[in-house]
N, C-alpha and C positions, 0 to 999 in steps of 0.2 A: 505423460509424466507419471511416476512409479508414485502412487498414495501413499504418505504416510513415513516419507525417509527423511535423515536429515538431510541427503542434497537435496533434496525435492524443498525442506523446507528452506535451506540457508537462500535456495535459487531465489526461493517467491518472495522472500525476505529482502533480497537486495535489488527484486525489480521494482518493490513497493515504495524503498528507497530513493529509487531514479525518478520518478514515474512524475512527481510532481515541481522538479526545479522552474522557479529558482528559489522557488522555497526549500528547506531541510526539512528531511523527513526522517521519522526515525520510527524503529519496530522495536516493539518485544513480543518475546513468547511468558504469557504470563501464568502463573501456577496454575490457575484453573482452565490451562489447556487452547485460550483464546490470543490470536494474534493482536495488541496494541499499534496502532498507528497514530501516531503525534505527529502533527506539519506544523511547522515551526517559523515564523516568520522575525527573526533575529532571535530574541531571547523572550518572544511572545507566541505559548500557544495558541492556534488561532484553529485548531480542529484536533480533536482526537475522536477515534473511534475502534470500537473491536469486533471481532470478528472471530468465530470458533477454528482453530488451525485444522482441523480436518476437513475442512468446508474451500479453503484456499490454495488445497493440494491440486486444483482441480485451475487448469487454467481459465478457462470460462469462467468461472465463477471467482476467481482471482482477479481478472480483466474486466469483468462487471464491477467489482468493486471500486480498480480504480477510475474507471468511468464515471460511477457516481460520485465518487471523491471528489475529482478532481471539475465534477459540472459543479457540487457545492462549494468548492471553492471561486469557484470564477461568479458563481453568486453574490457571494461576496463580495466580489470586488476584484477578487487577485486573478493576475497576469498571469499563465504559465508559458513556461516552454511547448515546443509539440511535442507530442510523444507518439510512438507506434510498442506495440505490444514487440519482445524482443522474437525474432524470426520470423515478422511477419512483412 
């Protein structure tokens, strides 16, 4: 993956998206440069957390994150979908 584009970032963006149904997930890139991730369980956020965008250019380390994400969620309580990282 090319560090640092906007396909690179739109990509990581909408896999971060997928990553945790059936909950909603939603991203921002926020002014001070750090990805936003809000999982949403109707109209109850039930995790947010951020992350530097230059740090999630990198799939490794974008695929760790939702691994940890997505074990704190089942902490909790919640159900996912499976998921596999996309091309793999």
């Amino acid at each position: 993956m090319a560090a640092g584009t906007a396909e690179t970032t739109d990509r990581i963006l909408g896999v971060l998206e997928g990553a945790f149904r059936p909950l909603e997930a939603h991203t921002s890139v926020e002014e001070n440069g750090n990805v936003q991730l809000r999982i949403l369980d109707g109209s109850e956020a039930i995790l947010i957390d951020e992350r530097p965008l230059y740090g999630t250019h990198s799939e490794r380390v974008a695929f760790d994150w939702i691994a940890d994400t997505r074990k704190r969620l089942e902490e909790l309580g919640r159900q996912l979908d499976p998921w596999e990282p996309p091309g793999k």
